[in-house]
C-alpha positions as CSV (number, residue, x, y, z in Angstrom):
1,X,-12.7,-10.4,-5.4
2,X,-11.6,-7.1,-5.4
3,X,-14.2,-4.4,-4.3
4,X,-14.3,-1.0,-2.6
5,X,-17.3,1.6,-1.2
6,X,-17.1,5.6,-2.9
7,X,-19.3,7.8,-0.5
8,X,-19.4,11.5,-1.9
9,X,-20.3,14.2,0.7
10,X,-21.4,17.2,-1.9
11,X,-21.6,19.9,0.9
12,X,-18.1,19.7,1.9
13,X,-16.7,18.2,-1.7
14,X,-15.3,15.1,-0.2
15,X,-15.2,11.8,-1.9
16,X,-13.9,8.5,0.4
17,X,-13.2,5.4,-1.5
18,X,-13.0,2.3,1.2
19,X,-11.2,-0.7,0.4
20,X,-12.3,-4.0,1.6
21,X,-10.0,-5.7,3.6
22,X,-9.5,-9.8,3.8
23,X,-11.9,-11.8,6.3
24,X,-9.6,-14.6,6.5
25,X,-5.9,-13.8,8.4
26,X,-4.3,-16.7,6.6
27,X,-4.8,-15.0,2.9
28,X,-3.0,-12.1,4.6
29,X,-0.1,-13.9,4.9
30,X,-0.5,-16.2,1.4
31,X,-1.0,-13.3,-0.1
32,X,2.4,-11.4,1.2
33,X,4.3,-14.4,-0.3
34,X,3.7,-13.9,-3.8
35,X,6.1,-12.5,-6.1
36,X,6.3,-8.5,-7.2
37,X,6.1,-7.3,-10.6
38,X,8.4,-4.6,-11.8
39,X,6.3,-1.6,-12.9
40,X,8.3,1.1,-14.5
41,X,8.7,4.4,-13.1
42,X,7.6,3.0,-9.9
43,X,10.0,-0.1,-8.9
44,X,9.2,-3.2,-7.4
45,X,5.1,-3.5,-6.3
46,X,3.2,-6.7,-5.1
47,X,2.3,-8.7,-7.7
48,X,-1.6,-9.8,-6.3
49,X,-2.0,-6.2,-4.9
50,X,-1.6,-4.5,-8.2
51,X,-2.9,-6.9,-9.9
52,X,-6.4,-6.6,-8.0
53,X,-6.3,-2.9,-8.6
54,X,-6.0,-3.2,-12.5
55,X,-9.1,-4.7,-12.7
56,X,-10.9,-2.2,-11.0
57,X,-9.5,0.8,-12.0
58,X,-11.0,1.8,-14.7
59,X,-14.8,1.8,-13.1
60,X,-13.0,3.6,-9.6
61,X,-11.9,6.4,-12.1
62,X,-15.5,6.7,-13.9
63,X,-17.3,6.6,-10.8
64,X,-15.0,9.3,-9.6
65,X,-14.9,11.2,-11.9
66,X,-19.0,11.5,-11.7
67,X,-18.8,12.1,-8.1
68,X,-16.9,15.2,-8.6
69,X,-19.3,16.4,-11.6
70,X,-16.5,16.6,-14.1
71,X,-14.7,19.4,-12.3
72,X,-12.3,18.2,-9.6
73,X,-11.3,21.7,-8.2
74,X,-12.4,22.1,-4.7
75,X,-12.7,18.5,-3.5
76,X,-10.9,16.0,-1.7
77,X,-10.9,12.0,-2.1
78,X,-9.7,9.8,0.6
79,X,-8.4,7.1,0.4
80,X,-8.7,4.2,2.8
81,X,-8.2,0.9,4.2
82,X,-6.8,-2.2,6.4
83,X,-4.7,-4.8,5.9
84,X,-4.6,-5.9,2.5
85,X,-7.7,-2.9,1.7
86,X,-4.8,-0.3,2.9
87,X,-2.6,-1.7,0.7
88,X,-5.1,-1.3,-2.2
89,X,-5.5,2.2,-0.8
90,X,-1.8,3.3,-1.3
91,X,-1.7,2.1,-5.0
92,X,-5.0,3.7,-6.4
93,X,-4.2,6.9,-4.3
94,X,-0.6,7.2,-6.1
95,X,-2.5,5.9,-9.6
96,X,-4.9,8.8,-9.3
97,X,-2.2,11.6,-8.4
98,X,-0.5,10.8,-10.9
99,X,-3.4,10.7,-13.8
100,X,-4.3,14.2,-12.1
101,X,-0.9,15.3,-12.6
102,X,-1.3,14.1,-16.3
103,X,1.4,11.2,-15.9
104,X,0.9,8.2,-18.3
105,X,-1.3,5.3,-16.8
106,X,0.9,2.8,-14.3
107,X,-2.1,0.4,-13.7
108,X,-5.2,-1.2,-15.4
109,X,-5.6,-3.3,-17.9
110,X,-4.0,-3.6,-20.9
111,X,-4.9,-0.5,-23.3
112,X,-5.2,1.4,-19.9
113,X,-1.3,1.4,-19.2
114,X,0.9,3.9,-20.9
115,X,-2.5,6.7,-22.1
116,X,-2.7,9.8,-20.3
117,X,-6.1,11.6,-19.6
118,X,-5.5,14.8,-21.4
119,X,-8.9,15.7,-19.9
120,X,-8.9,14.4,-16.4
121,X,-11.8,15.5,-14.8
122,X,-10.4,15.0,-11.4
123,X,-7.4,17.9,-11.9
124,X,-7.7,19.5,-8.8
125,X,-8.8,17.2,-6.6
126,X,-6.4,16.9,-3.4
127,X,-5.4,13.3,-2.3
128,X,-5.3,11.8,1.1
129,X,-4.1,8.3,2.1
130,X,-5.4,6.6,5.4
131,X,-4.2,3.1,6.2
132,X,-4.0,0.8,9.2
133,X,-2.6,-2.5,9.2
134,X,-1.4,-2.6,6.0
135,X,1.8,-4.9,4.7
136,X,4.5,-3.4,2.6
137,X,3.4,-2.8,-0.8
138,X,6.6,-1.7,-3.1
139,X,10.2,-1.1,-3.4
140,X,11.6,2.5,-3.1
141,X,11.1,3.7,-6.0
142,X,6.9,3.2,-5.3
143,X,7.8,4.6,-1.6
144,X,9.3,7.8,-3.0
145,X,6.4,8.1,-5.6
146,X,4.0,8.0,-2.9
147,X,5.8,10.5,-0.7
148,X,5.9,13.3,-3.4
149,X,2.6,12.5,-4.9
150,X,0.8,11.7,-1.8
151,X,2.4,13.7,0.7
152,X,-0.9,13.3,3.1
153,X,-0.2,9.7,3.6
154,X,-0.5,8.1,7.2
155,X,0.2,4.6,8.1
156,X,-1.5,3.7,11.0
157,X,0.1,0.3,12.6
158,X,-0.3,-1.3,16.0
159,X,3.0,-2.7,17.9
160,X,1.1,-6.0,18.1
161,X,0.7,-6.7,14.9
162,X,2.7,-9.0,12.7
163,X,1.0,-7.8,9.0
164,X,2.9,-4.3,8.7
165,X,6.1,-6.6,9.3
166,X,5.9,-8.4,6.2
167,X,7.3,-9.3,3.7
168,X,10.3,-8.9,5.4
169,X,12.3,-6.2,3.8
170,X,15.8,-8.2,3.1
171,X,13.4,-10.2,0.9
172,X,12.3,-8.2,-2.4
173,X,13.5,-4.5,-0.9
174,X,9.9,-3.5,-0.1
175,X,9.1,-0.4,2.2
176,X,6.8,1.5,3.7
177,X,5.0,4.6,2.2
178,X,3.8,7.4,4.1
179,X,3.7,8.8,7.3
180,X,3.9,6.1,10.1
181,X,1.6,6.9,13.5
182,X,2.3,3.9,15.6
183,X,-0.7,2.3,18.0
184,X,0.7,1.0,20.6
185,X,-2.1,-1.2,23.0
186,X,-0.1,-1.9,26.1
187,X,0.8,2.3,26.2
188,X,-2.3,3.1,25.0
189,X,-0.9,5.5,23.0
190,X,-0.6,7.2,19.7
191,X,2.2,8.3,18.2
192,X,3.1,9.7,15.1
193,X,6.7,7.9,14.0
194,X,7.2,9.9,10.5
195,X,8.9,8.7,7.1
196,X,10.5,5.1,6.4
197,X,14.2,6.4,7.5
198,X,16.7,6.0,4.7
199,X,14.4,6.2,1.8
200,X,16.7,7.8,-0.2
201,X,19.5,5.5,0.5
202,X,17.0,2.7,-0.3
203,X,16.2,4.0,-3.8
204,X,19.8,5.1,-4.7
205,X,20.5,1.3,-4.3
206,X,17.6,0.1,-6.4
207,X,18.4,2.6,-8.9
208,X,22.0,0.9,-9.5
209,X,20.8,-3.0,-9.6
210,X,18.2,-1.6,-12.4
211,X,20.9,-0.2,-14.3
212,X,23.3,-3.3,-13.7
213,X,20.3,-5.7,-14.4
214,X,19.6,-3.7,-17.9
215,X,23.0,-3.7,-18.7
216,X,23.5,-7.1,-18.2
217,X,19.9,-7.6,-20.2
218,X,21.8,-5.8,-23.1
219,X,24.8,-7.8,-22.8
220,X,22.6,-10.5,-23.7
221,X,23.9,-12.4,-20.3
222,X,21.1,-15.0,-18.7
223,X,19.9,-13.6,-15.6
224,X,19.6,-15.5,-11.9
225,X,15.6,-15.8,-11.7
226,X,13.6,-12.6,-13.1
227,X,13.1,-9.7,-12.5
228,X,9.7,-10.6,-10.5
229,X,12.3,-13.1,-8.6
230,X,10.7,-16.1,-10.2
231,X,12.9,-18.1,-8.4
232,X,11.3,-17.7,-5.0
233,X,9.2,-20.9,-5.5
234,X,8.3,-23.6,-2.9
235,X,8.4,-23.1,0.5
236,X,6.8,-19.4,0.7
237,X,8.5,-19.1,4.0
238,X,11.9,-20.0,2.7
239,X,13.3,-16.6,2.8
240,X,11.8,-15.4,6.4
241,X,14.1,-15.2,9.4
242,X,14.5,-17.3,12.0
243,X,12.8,-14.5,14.5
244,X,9.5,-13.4,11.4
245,X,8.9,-17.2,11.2
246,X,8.2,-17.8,14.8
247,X,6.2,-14.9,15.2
248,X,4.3,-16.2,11.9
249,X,3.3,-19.7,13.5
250,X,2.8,-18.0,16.5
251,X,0.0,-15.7,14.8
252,X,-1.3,-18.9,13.1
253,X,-1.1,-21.2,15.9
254,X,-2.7,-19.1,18.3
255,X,-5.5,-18.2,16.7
256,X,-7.1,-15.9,18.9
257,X,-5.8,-13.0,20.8
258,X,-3.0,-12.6,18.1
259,X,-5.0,-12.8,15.2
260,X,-7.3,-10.4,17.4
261,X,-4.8,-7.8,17.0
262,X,-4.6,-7.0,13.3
263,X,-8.1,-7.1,12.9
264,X,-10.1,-4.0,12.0
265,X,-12.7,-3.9,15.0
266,X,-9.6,-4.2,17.3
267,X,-7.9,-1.1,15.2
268,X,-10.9,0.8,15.6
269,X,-11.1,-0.1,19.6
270,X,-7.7,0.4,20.3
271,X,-7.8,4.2,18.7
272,X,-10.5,5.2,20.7
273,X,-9.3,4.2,23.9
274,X,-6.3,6.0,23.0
275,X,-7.9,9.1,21.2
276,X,-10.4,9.0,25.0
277,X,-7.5,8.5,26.9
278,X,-6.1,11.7,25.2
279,X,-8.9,14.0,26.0
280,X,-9.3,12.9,29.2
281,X,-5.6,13.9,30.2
282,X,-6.4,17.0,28.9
């Protein structure tokens, strides 16, 4: 089940829509292995992720649209969550800067994609992303979207956990989004790391396999899979390294203190030591 939490603060015009996470650390990774879907305009995205957003979005975009009274102007909406909530996050943060900026619809069901909200009551509402522990969600393409969209985006991640790891990037092209601020527990630090390095590179190279890919479409020639990579069937841990794999049974196996680490009461922990730790060196 998809479901997230709106809280609307009137006095200071602030709107935060939470994403529910996964209770179980096993559907993380289940859940990393499925295929992506190719969205135009916005590249490769994970096939479950936006797929769980569709159905929701229409209701997120009513019940935002009463929170802010019919006039946007003035307010802000955050937008969080962790693990596969964060991932959630990102999509219906760049879905509702675009519809803002009057692009056509990207997500939602059926007669939602394609219309645009001539009369979007959310035009001039700033966007924020916050997430922690959240997997990769999209190609470049959905990376660079989010960057000039959402330019407040910060991707919080700890150095002991696998999920912001995966999937693996050799394996579908997927990235991060956003501003990185890495946790790390042993340092007990924060620190903020910046953009996914060579994004540009990234999405110069997925602009040329579209354009070979279409070309060969016209040409009538049979392509190798799809393109949602069909052909990644079976073993859902085929295509992981020999390095990812071990640290994946490892997670699995142990159970405990590893699993411990991606959780979101462990986030929370681990950013107040370091945000106490902070003040008291000051």
């Amino acid at each position: 089940n998809t479901e997230c939490w709106v809280w609307r603060f009137k006095a200071s015009k602030r709107i935060v829509v939470a994403w529910r996470g996964t209770s179980d650390f096993g559907d993380v990774l289940t859940d990393i292995a499925a295929t992506p879907r190719v969205i135009p305009g916005l590249g490769k995205v994970h096939e479950g992720f936006s797929r769980a957003y569709d159905s929701i979005r229409a209701a997120l975009h009513a019940v935002l649209a009463r929170g802010v009274r019919g006039d946007g102007h003035g307010w802000e909406i955050i937008f969080t969550g962790h693990s596969l909530g964060g991932a959630l996050a990102t999509l219906s943060s760049v879905d509702v800067a675009q519809t803002i900026r009057g692009l056509p619809a990207s997500f939602g069901l059926k007669e939602e994609v394609g219309q645009v909200d001539k009369l979007c009551p959310l035009r001039g509402c700033d966007i924020v992303n916050v997430t922690f522990g959240a997997p990769r969600v999209g190609s470049a393409r959905l990376c660079t979207a989010c960057d000039e969209f959402v330019p407040r985006t910060w991707r919080v991640f700890s150095t002991s956990d696998v999920v912001p790891t995966v999937p693996p990037k050799y394996l579908w092209g997927f990235l991060h989004a956003g501003i990185g601020v890495e946790l790390d527990p042993e340092k007990n630090t924060l620190t903020v790391r910046g953009r996914t390095a060579d994004l540009k590179e990234a999405l110069a190279e997925e602009e040329e396999e579209d354009k070979a890919r279409l070309e060969r479409e016209a040409a009538g020639e049979e392509l190798e899979g799809s393109s949602l990579m069909l052909a990644f069937q079976g073993d859902v841990w085929a295509s992981f390294n020999g390095d990812e794999l071990s640290e994946l049974r490892r997670v699995l196996g142990t159970g405990s203190q590893a699993v411990g680490e991606h959780m979101e009461d462990n986030y929370f922990a681990r950013i107040t030591e370091c945000l106490s730790e902070s003040v008291r060196a000051t």
